[in-house]
C-alpha positions as CSV (number, residue, x, y, z in Angstrom):
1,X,24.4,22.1,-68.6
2,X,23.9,24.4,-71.4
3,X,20.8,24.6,-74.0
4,X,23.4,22.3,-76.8
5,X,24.4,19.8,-74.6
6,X,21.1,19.0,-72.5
7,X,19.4,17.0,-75.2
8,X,22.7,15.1,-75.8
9,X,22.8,13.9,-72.3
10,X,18.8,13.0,-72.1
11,X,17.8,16.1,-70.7
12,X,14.2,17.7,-71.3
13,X,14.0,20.9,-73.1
14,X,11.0,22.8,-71.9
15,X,7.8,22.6,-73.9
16,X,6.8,25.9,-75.7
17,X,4.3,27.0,-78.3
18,X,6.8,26.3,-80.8
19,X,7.7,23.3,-80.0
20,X,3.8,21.8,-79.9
21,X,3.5,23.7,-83.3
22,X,6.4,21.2,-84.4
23,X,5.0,18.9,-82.4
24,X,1.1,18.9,-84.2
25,X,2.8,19.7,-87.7
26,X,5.5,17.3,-87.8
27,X,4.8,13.9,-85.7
28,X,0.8,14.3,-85.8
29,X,1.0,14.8,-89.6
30,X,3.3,11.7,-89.8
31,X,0.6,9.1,-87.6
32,X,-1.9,11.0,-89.5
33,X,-0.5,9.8,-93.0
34,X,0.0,6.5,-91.3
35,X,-3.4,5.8,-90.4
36,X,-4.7,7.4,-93.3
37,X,-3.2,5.8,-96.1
38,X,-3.2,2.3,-93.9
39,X,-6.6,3.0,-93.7
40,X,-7.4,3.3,-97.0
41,X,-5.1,0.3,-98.5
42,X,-6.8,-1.9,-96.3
43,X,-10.4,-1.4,-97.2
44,X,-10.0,-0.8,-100.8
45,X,-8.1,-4.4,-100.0
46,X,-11.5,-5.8,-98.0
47,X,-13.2,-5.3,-101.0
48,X,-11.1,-7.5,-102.4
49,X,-9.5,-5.4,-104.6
50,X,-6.4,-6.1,-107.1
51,X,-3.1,-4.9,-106.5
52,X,-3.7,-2.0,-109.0
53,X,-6.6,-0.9,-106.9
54,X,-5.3,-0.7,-103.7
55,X,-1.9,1.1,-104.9
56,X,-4.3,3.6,-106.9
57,X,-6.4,4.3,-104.1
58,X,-3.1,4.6,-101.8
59,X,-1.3,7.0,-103.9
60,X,-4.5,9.1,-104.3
61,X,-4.8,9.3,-100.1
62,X,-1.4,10.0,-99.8
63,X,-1.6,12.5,-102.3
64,X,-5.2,13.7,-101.2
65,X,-4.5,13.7,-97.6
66,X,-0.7,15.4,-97.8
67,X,-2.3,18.5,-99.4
68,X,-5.6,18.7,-97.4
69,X,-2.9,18.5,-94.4
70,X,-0.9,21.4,-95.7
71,X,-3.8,23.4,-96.2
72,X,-5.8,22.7,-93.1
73,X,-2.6,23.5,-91.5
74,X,-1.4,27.0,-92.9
75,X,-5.3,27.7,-92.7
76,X,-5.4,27.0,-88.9
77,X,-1.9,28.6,-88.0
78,X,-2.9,31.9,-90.1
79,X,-5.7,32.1,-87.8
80,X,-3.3,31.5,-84.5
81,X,-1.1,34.3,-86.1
82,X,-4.2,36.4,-86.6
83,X,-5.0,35.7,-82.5
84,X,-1.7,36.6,-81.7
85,X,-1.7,39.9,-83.9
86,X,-4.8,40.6,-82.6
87,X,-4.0,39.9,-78.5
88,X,-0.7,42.5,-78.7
89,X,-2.6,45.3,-80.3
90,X,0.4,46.0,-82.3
91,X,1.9,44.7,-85.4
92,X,4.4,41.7,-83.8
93,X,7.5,40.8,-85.4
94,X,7.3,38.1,-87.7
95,X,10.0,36.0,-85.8
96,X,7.7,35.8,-82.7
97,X,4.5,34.4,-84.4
98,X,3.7,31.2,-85.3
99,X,4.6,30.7,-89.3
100,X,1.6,29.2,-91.5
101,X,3.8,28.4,-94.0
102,X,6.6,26.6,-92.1
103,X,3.3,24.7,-90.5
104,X,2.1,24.0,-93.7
105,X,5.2,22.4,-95.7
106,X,5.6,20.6,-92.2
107,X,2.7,18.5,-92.0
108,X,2.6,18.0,-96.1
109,X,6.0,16.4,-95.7
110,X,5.1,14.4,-92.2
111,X,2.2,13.3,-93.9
112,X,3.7,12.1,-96.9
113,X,6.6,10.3,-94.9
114,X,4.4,9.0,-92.7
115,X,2.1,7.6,-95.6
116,X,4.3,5.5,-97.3
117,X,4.7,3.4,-95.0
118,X,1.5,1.2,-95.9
119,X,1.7,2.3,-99.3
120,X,5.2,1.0,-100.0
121,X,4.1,-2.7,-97.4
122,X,0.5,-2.7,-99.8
123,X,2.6,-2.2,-103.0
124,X,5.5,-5.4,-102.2
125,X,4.8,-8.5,-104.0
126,X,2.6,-9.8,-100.9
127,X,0.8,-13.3,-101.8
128,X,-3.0,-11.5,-101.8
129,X,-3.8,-13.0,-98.3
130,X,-0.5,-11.7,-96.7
131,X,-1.5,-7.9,-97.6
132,X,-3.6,-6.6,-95.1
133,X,-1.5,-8.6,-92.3
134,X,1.7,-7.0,-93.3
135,X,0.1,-3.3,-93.8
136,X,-1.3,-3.9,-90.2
137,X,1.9,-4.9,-88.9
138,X,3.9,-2.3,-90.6
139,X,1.3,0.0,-89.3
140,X,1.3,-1.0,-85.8
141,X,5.2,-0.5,-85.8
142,X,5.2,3.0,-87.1
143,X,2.4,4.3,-84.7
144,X,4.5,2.9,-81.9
145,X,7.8,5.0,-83.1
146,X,5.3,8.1,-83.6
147,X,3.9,7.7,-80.4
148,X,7.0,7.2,-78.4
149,X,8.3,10.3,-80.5
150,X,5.3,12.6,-80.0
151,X,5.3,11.8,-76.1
152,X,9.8,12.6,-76.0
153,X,9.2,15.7,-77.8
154,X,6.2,16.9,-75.6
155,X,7.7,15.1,-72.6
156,X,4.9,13.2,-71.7
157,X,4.6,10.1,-70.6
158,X,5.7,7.1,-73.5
159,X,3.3,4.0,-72.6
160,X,-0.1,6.3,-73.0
161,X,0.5,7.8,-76.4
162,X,2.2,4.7,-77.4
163,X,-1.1,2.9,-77.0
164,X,-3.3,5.7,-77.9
165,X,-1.4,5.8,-81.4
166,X,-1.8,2.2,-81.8
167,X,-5.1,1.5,-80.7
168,X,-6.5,4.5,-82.5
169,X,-4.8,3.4,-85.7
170,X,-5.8,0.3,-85.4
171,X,-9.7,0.6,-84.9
172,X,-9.5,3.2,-88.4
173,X,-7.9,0.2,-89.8
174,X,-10.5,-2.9,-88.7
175,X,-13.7,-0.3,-89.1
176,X,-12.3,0.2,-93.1
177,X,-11.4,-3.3,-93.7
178,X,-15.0,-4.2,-92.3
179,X,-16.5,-1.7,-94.6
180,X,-14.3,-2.4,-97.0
181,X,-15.7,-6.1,-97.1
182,X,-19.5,-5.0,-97.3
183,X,-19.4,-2.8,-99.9
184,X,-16.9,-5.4,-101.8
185,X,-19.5,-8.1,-101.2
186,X,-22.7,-5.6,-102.2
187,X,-20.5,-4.6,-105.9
């Protein structure tokens, strides 16, 4: 079987530092932008915010959080390419390192995909009681694709980071309604 056809025919490619770079970068910035912006729709909504609130605070996280993504990630890849400078003891090539800025654009564009998810479900013309269920829902659906994803690309098992994804999302998502609530009923 060669290296084209093995992924075609469900074969696992091994797992390499590149790949988990793709991995973090890509699918981690996408559940990242999930639960964020989710997150963030839904408390501004427990507050019992209008419409124009919760899409202003939605497109400012997804905004917010896309670039502090980017930026935490070509921060934190510079320093792995430092390491690996540093470990050879010689200049590498360029090819072999791990690239900040391909990192970077990576999780800014993950992160924004992954965010509009609730922001598009908290935007719809939801009767005001029907928003936070159908952000939830939406929510719970798209952390089950990017856990199923993120455990096929690291070939790890689907059923644990399924229900890591979706449990971890949706705990962010009750702790900033419930906040969300208080400081709505305190204003």
């Amino acid at each position: 079987m060669s290296a084209l056809t093995a992924p075609l025919l469900g074969a696992r490619r091994p797992v390499t530092s590149a790949r988990l770079n793709r991995l973090r970068a890509g699918v981690l910035g996408a559940n990242d932008g999930i639960v964020s912006v989710a997150a963030i729709v839904v408390g501004v909504a427990g507050a019992s915010a209008g419409v124009a609130a919760v899409a202003t605070a939605g497109v400012a996280g997804l905004v917010a959080g896309a670039l502090s993504m980017a930026s935490g990630e070509y921060v934190s890849v510079s320093s792995q390419r430092d390491a690996e400078r540093a470990g050879t003891g010689t200049r590498a090539d360029d090819d072999e390192l791990t690239n900040p800025w391909h990192a970077a654009w990576a999780s800014l564009g993950a992160f924004v995909a992954g965010g509009v998810v609730p922001l598009l479900v908290a935007i719809a013309p939801w009767a005001r009681a029907a928003l936070v269920p159908a952000v939830v829902v939406a929510v719970v659906l798209a952390l089950v694709v990017t856990g199923a994803v993120s455990a096929r690309i690291g070939g790890a098992p689907t059923g644990r980071a399924v229900v890591r994804n979706v449990v971890g999302g949706s705990v962010a998502m009750a702790v900033t309604f419930a906040v969300g609530s208080m400081v709505g009923l305190a204003v």
